[in-house]
C-alpha positions in Angstrom: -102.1 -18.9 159.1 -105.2 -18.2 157.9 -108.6 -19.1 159.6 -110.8 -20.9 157.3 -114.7 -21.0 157.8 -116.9 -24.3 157.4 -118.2 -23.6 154.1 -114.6 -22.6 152.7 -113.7 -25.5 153.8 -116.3 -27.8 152.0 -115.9 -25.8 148.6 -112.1 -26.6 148.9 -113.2 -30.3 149.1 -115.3 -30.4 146.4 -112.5 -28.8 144.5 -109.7 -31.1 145.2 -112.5 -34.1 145.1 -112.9 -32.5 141.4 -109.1 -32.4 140.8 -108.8 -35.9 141.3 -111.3 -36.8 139.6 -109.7 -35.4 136.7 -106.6 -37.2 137.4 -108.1 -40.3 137.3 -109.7 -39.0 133.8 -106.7 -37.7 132.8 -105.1 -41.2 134.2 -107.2 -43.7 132.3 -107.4 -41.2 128.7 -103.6 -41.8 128.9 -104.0 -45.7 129.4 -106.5 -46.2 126.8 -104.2 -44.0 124.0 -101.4 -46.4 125.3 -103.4 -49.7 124.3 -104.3 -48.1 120.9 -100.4 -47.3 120.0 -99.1 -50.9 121.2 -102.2 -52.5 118.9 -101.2 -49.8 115.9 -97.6 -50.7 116.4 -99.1 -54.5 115.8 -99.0 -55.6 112.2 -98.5 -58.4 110.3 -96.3 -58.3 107.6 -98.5 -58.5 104.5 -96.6 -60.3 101.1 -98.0 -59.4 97.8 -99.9 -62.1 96.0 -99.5 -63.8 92.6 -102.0 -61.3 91.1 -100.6 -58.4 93.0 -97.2 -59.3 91.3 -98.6 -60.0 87.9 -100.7 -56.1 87.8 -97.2 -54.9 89.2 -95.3 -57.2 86.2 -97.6 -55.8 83.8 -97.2 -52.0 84.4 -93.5 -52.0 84.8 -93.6 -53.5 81.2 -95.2 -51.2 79.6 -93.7 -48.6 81.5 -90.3 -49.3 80.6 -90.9 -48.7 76.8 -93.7 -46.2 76.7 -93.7 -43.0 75.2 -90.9 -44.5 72.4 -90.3 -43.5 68.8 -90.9 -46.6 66.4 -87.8 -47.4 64.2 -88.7 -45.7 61.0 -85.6 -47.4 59.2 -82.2 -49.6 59.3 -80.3 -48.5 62.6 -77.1 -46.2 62.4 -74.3 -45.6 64.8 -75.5 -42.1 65.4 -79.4 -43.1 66.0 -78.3 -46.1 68.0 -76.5 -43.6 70.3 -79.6 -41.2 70.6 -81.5 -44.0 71.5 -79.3 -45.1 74.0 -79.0 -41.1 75.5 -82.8 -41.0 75.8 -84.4 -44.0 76.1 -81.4 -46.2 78.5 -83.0 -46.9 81.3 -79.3 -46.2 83.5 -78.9 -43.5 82.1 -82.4 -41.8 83.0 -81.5 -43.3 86.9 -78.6 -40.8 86.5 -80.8 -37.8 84.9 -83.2 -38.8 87.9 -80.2 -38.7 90.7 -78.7 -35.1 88.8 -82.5 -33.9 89.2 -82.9 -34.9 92.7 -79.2 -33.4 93.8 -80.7 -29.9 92.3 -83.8 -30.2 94.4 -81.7 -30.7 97.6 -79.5 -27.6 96.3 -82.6 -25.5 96.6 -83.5 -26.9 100.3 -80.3 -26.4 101.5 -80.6 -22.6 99.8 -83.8 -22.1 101.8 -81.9 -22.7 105.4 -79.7 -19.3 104.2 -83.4 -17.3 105.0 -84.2 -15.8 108.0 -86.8 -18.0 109.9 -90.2 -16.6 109.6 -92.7 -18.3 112.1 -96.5 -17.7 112.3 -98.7 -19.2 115.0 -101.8 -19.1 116.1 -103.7 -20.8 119.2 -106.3 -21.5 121.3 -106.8 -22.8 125.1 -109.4 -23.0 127.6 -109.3 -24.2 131.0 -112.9 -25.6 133.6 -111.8 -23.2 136.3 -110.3 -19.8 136.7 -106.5 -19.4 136.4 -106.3 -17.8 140.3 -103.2 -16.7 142.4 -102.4 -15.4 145.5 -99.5 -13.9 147.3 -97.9 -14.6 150.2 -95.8 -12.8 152.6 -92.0 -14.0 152.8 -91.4 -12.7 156.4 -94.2 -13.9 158.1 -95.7 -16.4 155.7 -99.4 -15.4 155.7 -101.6 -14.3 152.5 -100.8 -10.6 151.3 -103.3 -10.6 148.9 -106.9 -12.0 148.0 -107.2 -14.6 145.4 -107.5 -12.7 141.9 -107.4 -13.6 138.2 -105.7 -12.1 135.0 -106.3 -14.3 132.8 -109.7 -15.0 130.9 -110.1 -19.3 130.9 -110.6 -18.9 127.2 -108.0 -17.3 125.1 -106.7 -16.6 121.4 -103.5 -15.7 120.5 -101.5 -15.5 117.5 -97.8 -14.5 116.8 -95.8 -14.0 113.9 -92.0 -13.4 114.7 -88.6 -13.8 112.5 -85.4 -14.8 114.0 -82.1 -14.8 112.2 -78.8 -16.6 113.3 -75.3 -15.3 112.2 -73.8 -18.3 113.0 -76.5 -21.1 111.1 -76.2 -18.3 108.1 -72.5 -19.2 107.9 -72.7 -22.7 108.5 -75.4 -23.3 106.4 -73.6 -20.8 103.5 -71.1 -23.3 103.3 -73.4 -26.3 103.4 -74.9 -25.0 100.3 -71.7 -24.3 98.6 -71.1 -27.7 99.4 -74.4 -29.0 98.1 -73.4 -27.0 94.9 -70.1 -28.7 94.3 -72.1 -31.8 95.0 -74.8 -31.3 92.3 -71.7 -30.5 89.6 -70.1 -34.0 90.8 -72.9 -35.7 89.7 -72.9 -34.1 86.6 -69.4 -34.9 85.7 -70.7 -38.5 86.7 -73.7 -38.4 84.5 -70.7 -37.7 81.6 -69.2 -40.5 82.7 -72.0 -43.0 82.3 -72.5 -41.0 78.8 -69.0 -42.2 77.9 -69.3 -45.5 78.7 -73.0 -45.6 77.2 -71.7 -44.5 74.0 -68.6 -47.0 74.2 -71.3 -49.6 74.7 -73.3 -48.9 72.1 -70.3 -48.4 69.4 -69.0 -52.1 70.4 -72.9 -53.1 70.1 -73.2 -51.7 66.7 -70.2 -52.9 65.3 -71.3 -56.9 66.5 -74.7 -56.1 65.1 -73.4 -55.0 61.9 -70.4 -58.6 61.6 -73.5 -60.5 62.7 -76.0 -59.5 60.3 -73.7 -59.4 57.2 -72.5 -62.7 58.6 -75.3 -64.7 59.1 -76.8 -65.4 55.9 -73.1 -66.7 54.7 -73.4 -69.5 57.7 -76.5 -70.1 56.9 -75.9 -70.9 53.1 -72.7 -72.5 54.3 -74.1 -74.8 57.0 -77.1 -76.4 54.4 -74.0 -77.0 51.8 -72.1 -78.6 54.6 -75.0 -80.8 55.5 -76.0 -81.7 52.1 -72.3 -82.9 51.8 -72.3 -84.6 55.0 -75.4 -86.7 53.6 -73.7 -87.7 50.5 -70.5 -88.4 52.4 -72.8 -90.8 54.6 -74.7 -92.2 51.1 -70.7 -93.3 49.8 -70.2 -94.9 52.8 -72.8 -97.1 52.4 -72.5 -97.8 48.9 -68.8 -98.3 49.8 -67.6 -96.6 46.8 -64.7 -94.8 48.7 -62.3 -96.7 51.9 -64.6 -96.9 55.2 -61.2 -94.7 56.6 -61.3 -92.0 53.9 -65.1 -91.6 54.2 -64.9 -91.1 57.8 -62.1 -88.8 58.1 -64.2 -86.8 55.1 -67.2 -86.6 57.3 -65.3 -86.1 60.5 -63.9 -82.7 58.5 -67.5 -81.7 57.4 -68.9 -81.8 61.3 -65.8 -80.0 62.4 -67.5 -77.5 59.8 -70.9 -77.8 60.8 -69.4 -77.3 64.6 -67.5 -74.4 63.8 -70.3 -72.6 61.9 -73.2 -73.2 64.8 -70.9 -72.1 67.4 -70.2 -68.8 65.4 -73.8 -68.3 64.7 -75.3 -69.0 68.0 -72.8 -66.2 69.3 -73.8 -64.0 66.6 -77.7 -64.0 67.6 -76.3 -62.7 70.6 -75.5 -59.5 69.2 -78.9 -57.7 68.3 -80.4 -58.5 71.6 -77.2 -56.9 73.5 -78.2 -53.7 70.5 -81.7 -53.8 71.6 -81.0 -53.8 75.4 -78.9 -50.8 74.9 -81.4 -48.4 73.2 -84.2 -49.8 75.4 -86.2 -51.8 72.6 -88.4 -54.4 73.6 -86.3 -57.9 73.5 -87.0 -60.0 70.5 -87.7 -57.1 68.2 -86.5 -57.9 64.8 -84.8 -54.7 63.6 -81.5 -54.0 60.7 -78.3 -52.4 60.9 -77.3 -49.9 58.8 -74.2 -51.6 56.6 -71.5 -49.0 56.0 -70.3 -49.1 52.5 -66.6 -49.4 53.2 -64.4 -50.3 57.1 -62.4 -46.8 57.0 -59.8 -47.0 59.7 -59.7 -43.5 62.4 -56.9 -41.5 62.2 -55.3 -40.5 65.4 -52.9 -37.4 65.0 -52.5 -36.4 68.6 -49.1 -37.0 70.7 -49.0 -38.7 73.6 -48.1 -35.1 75.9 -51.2 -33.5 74.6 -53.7 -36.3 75.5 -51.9 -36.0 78.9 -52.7 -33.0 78.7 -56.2 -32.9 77.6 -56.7 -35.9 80.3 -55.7 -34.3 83.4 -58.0 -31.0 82.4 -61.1 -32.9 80.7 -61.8 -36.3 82.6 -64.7 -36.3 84.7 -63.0 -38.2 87.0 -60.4 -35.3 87.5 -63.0 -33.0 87.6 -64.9 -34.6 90.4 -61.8 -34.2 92.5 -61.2 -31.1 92.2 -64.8 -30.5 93.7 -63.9 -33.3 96.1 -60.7 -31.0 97.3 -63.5 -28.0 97.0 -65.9 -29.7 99.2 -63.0 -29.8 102.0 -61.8 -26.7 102.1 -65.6 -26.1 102.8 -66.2 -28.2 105.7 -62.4 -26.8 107.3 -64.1 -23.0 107.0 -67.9 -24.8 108.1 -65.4 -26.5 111.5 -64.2 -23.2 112.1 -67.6 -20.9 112.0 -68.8 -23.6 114.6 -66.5 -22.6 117.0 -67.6 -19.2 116.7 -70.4 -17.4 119.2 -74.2 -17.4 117.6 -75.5 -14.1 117.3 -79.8 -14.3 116.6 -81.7 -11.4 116.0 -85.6 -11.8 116.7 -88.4 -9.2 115.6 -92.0 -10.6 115.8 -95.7 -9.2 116.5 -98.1 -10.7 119.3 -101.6 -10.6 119.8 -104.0 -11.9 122.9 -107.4 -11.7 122.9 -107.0 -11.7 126.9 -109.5 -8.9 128.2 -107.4 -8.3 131.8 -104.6 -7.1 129.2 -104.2 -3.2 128.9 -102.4 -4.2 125.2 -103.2 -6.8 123.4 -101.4 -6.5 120.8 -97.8 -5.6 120.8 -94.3 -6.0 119.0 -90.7 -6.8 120.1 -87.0 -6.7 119.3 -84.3 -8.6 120.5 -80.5 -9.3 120.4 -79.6 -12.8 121.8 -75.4 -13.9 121.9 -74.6 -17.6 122.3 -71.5 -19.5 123.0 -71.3 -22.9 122.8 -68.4 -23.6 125.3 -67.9 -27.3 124.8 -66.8 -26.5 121.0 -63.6 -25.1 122.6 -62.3 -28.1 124.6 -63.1 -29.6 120.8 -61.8 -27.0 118.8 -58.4 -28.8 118.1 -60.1 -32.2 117.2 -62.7 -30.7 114.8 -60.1 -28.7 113.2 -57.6 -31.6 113.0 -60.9 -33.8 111.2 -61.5 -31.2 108.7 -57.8 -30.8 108.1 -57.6 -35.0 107.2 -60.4 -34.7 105.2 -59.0 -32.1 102.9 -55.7 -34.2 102.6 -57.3 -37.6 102.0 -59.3 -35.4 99.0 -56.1 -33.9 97.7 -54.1 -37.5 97.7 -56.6 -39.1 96.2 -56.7 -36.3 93.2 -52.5 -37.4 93.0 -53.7 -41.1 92.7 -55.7 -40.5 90.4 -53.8 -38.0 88.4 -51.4 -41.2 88.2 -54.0 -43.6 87.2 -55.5 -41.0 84.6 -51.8 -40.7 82.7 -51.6 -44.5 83.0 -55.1 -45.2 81.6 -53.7 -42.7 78.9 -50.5 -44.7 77.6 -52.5 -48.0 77.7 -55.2 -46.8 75.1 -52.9 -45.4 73.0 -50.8 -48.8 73.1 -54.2 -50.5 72.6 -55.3 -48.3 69.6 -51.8 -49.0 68.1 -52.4 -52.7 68.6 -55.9 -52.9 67.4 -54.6 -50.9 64.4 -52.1 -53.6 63.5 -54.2 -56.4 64.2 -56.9 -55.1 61.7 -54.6 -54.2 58.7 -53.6 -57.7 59.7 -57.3 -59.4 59.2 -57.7 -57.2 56.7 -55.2 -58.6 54.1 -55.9 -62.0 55.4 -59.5 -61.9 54.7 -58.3 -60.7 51.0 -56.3 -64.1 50.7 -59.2 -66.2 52.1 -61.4 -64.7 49.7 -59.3 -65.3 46.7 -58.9 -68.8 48.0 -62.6 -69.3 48.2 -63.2 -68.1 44.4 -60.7 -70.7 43.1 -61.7 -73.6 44.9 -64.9 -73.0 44.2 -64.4 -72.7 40.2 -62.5 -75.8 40.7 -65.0 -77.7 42.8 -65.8 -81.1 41.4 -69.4 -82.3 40.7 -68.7 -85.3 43.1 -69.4 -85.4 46.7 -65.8 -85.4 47.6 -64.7 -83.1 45.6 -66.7 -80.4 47.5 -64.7 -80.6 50.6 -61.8 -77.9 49.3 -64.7 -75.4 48.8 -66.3 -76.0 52.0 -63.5 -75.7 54.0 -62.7 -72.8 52.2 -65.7 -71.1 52.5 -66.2 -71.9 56.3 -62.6 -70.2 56.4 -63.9 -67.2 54.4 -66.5 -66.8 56.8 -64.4 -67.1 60.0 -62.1 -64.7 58.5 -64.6 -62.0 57.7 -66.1 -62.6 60.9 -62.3 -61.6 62.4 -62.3 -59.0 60.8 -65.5 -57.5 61.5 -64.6 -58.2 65.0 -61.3 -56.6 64.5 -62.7 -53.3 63.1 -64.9 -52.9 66.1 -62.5 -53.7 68.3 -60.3 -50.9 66.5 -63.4 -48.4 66.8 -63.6 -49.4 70.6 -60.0 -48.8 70.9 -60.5 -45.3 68.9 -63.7 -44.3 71.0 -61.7 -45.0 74.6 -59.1 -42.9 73.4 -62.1 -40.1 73.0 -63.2 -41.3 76.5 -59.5 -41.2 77.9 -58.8 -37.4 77.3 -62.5 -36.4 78.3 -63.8 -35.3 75.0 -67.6 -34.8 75.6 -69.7 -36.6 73.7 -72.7 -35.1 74.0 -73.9 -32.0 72.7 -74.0 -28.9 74.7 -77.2 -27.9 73.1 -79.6 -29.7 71.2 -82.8 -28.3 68.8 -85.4 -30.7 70.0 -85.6 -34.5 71.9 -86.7 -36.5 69.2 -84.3 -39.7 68.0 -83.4 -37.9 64.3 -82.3 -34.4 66.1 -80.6 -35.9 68.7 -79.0 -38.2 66.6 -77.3 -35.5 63.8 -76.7 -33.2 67.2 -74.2 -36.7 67.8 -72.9 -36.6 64.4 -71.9 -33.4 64.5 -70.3 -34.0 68.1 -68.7 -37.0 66.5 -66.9 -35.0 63.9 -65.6 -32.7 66.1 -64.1 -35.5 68.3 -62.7 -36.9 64.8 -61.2 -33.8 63.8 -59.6 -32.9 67.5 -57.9 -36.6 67.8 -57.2 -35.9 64.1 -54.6 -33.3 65.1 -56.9 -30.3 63.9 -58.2 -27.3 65.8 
């Protein structure tokens, strides 16, 4: 062993006295960062206040119809729709999840790059980085302490590495991310589908309601002003106290009738509002078409089939659900492979005892994760189930797609019937009304025929204005049924009128193909 001197021996004192020292620095720095996490880590959950939630009220209001065209005019089918397209506020969420799906495409295209890293750093150190060397046969020092490196040092590196097996695996991620972002576009038609069903059935109440409501109206003050005459013959006791009653009992069944159909009629332009995203209690019109022309359907029942099982958005989704499997099956298998990374990177260090500072390097690195073997059967078998479970469900719902099929075209059959039938009984009620109202009497019983009449008028028209939407519901789910788009593919501008004749146009298409036409 070596023979140290006095004075070596105090310098090593001071030294380790210095060391611990530092530990006990180091010791109580650690301590005190401690105490400042645990009193970070505790808050107090903070609610909002009543004029935090009325600022937050506010905004959101406005928000939620900024930036709107004003109506210009009476509301048609085809601007009701483009309204609904670009101002429903569901809708947008699905524009917003389509956008966001894109964005994650283009990460997940990012992880097929090679890795490119540049660093750069800086260290420094209160003593000299020493060493020594000892002998291994007899144990005593071979060399002098010496140094190679400076205490204060720069560096800076800037390598690329690339992994064979992360390329594959993350190639079929991004595939997968793909198939994903067209999923959610098949969805987003599917919400347009059931947007534009909504709004159809919204217009068509709008339109019964408004065409509707000034008849109850009218009707309800000549049923009242009946009802007080009725109630003036009773007390003059001009009529028997029975007859009188059972007169008035007939008028408030009237009266009733007619406020039960009008407060579900007010009902209806609010719902219209809601849809195209205009502020609630708005008063806007309907546009009234001239004449209820009843859609033709020409198409047989193998050819919607047909057109189902290729167009539906539903289908479509599972065919890139059964994509999406095959994917992870060939992503299970690359896993099992060995990794092969390739590395190439320059290095610089300011370190004067270096002879080169600055130098570049190459290498070839193989990788075998060994474990994946013993696993290779189960991750293969998971894979394998997922694909099947994908490809049954696209049998179920290849079955529940031709099923859906039949029933709407048994429904628009049905709702044809049913409004040829309130069709030709609203004709009969209307001729009823006209003669009992030539033949009304100027007494106060006498007007009871051509009340009743009326109020029968009225709930007719009203069936079959409900009738004839129904009928264009029916018509617009067989549309949705065989996965006719209804959007257009292209459109010249956003504004409400071009959208809104781009719809048209897509709307006579769709009429001429269920027509039976090219």
């Amino acid at each position: 062993m070596l023979n140290f001197s006095r004075t070596n021996r105090d310098n090593l004192m001071t030294k380790l006295a210095t060391r611990e020292g530092v530990n006990k620095l180091f010791a109580l720095s650690s301590l005190a960062v401690a105490v400042l996490l645990l009193g970070g880590c505790a808050i107090t959950p903070k609610p909002l206040d009543q004029a935090g939630r009325l600022a937050s009220l506010n905004t959101d209001r406005q928000n939620m119809f900024a930036g709107q065209e004003a109506l210009s005019g009476p509301v048609t089918l085809q601007e009701t729709m483009a309204r609904a397209l670009k101002y429903n506020l569901d809708y947008r969420v699905k524009l917003l999840e389509e956008a966001l799906a894109q964005r994650q495409l283009d990460l997940t295209s990012m992880d097929l790059l090679p890795k490119l890293t540049l660093g750069a750093g800086y260290s420094h150190r209160d003593n000299d980085a020493a060493s020594s060397s000892q002998d291994v046969m007899t144990g005593r020092q071979s060399l002098v302490p010496s140094i190679s490196s400076e205490r204060t040092r720069r560096n800076a590196d800037l390598s690329m590495t690339w992994n064979v097996l992360d390329f594959g695996v993350s190639y079929y991620g991004a595939q997968q991310q793909a198939d994903r972002v067209l999923i959610l576009q098949e969805r987003k038609r599917k919400v347009a589908h059931q947007l534009m069903q909504q709004a159809r059935q919204a217009y068509w109440l709008a339109v019964g309601a408004q065409r509707l409501e000034p008849k109850i109206s009218s009707l309800l003050i000549e049923a009242e002003t009946a009802l007080d005459d009725a109630k003036k013959v009773e007390q003059e006791k001009l009529r028997s106290p029975l007859e009188s009653l059972s007169y008035q009992r007939q008028l408030l069944d009237v009266i009733r009738q007619m406020t039960q159909i009008r407060n579900t009629l007010v009902q209806a332009k609010p719902r219209l509002a809601a849809i195209m995203n205009l502020s609630p209690g708005m008063s806007f019109t309907v546009a009234e078409p001239t004449q209820l022309s009843e859609p033709k359907l020409g198409l047989s029942l193998e050819k919607m089939e047909e057109m189902a099982l290729s167009n539906r958005p539903e289908m479509m989704e599972a065919r890139y659900n059964e994509r999406i499997g095959v994917l992870e099956t060939r992503k299970a298998v690359a896993k099992l492979l060995p990794g092969l990374e390739l590395s190439i990177g320059g290095h610089y260090d300011d370190n004067k005892f270096l002879v080169n500072q600055g130098w570049n390097d190459v290498g070839l690195r193989v990788s075998w994760n060994l474990f994946n073997l013993l696993n290779a059967g189960a991750i293969r078998r998971s894979a394998d189930a997922q694909l099947k479970v994908a490809q049954e469900q696209r049998m179920a719902l290849n079955m529940a797609v031709l099923t859906q099929v039949h029933v709407a075209w048994l429904d628009y059959q049905g709702r044809t019937r049913q409004f040829a039938l309130e069709h030709d009984i609203f004709a009969v009620e209307k001729r009823l009304k006209e003669y009992n109202s030539n033949a009304t009497q100027s007494n106060a019983q006498g007007r009871l025929p051509s009340i009743l009449a009326s109020a029968n008028a009225v709930l007719s028209e009203l069936r079959l204005y409900q009738g004839y939407g129904d009928l264009q519901n029916a018509y617009g789910q067989i549309a949705a049924t065989v996965g006719l788009d209804p959007l257009p593919a292209e459109v010249g501008a956003h504004d409400v009128a071009t959208l809104g004749g781009a719809l048209q146009d897509v709307s006579a298409r769709v009429e001429q193909t269920l027509a039976g036409g090219v």
